[in-house]
C-alpha positions in Angstrom: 160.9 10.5 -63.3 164.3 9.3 -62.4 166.7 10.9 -59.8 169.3 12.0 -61.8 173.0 13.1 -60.0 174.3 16.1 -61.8 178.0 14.5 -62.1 179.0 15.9 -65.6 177.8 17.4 -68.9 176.2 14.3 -69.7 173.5 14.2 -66.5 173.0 18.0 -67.3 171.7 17.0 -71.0 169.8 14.3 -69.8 168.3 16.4 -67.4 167.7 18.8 -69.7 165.9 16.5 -72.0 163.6 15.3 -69.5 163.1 19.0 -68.0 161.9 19.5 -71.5 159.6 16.7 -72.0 157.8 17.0 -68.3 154.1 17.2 -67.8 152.4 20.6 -67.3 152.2 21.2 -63.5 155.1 18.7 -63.1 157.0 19.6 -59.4 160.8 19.4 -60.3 162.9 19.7 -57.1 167.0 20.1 -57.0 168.9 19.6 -54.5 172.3 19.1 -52.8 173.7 15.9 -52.7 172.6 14.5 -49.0 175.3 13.1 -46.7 177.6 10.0 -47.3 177.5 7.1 -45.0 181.1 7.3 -44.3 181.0 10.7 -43.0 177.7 9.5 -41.0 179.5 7.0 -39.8 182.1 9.4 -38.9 179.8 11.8 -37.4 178.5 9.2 -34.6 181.9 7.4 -33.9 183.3 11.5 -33.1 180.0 12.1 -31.0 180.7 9.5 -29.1 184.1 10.5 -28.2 183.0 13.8 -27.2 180.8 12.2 -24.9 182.7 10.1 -23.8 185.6 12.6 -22.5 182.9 14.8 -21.1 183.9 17.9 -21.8 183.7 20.9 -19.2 182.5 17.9 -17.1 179.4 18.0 -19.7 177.4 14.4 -18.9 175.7 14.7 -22.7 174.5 11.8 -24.6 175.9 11.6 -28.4 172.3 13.0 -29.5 172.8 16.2 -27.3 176.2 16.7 -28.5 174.6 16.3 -32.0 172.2 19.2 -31.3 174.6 21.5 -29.8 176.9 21.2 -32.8 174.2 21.6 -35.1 172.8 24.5 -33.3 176.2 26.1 -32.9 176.3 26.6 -36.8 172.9 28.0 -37.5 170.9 25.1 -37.5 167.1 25.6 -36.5 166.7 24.1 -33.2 163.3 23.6 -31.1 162.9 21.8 -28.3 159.1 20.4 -26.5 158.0 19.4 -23.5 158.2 15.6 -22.7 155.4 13.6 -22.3 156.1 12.5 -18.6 157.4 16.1 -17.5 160.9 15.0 -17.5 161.8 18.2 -19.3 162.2 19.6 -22.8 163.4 17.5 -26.0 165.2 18.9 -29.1 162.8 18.7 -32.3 162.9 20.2 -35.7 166.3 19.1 -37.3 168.0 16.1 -38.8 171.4 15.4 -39.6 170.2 13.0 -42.2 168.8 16.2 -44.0 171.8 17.8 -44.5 174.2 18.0 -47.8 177.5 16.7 -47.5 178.9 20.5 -47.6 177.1 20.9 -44.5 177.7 17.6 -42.9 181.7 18.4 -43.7 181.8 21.5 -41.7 179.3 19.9 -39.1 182.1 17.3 -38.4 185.2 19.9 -38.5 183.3 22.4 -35.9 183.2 18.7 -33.8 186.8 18.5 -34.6 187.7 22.4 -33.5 185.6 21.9 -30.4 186.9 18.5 -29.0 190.6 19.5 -30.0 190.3 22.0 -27.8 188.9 20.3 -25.1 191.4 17.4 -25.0 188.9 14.9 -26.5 191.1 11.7 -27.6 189.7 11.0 -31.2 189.4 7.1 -31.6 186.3 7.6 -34.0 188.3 6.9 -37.4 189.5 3.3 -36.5 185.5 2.5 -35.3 184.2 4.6 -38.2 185.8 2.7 -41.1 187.0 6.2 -41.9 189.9 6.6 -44.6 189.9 10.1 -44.8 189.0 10.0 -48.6 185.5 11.8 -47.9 184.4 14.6 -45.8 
């Protein structure tokens, strides 16, 4: 069965129709629409900057920053040991699981955060960003 985007009364009657004609024991699964490359893009041109400005004199890579955001909204975040014993490892999320509602207030709790830490924003220049999505 295709994907099919719910974008108008049209997708919901062809959804409909195939809903209808599916196999006993069929697994039908709906679900937000995922994350757009641009505000991916986005996402990792802003991490950087916050890195880069080291806020609270925070030495983070752009993948820490990422999990402290995500964490900072509810996200479920694990960490594990390391193999070598060089200390623990976040595990358990994705950013590439997340809707673009989601990834949309993701990037404006990065915004809140490095505004008010004095973190220069260079990210929509290196992003391709045009501001059209978010």
């Amino acid at each position: 069965m295709p994907t099919i985007y719910l974008v108008g009364p049209q997708q919901r009657a062809y959804a409909a129709a195939a809903l209808a004609q599916a196999p006993d024991r069929a697994v039908i699964t709906i679900t937000a629409e995922k994350r757009s490359e641009p505000q991916n893009r986005k996402l990792w041109a802003m991490l950087h900057d916050v890195a880069k400005a080291k806020p609270e004199g925070r030495q983070w890579t752009e993948d820490t920053w990422k999990s402290a955001f995500m964490q900072s909204l509810g996200h479920q975040v694990q960490f594990a040991e390391g193999l070598d014993g060089s200390g623990p490892f976040p595990i358990g999320f994705r950013s590439s699981k997340l809707s673009v509602a989601q990834m949309r207030d993701l990037i404006e709790v990065i915004y809140e955060y490095g505004t008010r830490h004095g973190v220069e924003w260079r990210e929509a220049k290196r992003a391709g960003w045009m501001g059209s999505e978010q």
